[in-house]
N, C-alpha and C positions, 0 to 999 in steps of 0.2 A: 473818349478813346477806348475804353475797355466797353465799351456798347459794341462799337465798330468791330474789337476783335472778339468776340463772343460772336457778332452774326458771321464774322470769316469761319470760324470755327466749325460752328452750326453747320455752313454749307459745306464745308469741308468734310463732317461725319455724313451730311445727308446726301453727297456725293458717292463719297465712300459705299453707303447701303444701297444706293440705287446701280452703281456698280457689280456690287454682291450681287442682289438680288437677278440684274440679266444676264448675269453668266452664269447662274444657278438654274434659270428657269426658262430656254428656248425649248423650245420642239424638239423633243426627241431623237436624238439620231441612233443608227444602228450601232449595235453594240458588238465586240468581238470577242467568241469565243474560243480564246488559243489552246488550250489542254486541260488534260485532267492529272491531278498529280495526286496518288493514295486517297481517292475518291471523295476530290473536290475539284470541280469543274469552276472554271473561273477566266475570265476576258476584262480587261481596263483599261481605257483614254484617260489623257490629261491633259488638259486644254494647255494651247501651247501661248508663252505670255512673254511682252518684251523684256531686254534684258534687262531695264533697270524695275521688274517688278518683284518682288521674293515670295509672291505665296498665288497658290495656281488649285484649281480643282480638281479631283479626278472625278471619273465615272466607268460605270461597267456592270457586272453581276459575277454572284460565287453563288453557287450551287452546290449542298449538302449530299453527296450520294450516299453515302454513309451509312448504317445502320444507327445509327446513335447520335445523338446530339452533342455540337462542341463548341467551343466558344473561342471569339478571336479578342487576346490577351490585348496585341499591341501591333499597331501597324507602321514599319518604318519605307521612306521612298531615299534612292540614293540622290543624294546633294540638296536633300533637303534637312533643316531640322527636325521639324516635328510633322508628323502626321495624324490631325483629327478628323473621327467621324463625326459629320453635324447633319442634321436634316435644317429643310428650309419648310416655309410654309407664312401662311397668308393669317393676318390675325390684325379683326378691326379695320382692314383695307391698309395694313403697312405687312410690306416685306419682312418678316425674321427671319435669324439663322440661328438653330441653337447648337452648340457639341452635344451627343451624346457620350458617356463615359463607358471605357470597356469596363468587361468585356462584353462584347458584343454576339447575343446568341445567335447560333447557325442551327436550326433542327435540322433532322436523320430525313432527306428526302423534300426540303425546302431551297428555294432559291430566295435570296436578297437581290432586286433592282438597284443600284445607286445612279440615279438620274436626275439630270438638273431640275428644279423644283421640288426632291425630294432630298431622300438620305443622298448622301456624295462626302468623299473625303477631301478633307482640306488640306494642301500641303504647305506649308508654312517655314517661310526664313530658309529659301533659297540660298546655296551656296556655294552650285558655280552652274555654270550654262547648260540648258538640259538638252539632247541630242534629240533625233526619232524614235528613240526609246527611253523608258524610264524604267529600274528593278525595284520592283515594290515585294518587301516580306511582309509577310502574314506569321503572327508568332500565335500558334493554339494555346487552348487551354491545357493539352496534352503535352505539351514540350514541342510538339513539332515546328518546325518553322517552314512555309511554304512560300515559294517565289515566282512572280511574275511581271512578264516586259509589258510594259503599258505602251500602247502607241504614243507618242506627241502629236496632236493635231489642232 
């Protein structure tokens, strides 16, 4: 009996990761870049997921125009709990996904990718129904807080 549920288990995680993994890692799509606010350029999707699921992806890129380098403290999305940054990546021919912990460095004149099969944020423990848009803050390491509408698609 505890054989039987051990291999339910099993496919149950290894479900789970091959999940992860293709919605982390399709083809490229175009990315949107909506504005610049106090010279950070920045555009982000977030995969759009049914209603009984609670944790979704985003993707997009921010761009450093800045003179100087700064770091991003903590990132929160509305109606979600928590927002982690995690890269994916291939290791031994199995799909991982690890978080990375802020903050997270932006240099003075760099752009960050976050694209499925790479860096992308995770947004975690949904908590109520997400529209055509979503408002994602960026909290700096300066104090500043920056905000933007992600598409849902």
């Amino acid at each position: 009996m505890f054989r039987n549920l051990n291999t339910i288990i099993l496919t149950i995680l290894f479900l789970f990761q091959v999940n992860l993994y293709f919605s982390c890692t399709n083809a490229t799509e175009e990315l949107l870049v909506q504005k610049e606010e106090s010279g950070i350029l920045a555009g982000f999707w977030v995969r759009k997921i049914p209603e009984s699921a609670t944790v979704t992806a985003g993707y997009g890129k921010i761009t450093n125009l800045r003179d100087s380098d700064i770091g991003i403290k903590e990132i929160r999305a509305e109606g979600f709990d928590t927002v982690e940054w995690h890269t994916s990546f291939l290791e031994d021919g199995i799909a991982r996904m690890r978080k990375v912990d802020f903050p997270i460095p932006l240099p003075s004149g760099k752009e960050i990718l976050l694209d499925k099969g790479g860096s992308h944020l995770m947004l975690i423990g949904k908590k109520k129904e997400i529209s055509e848009t979503l408002r994602i803050q960026f909290a700096l390491s300066n104090g500043e807080t920056l905000v933007w509408d992600a598409v849902v698609k």
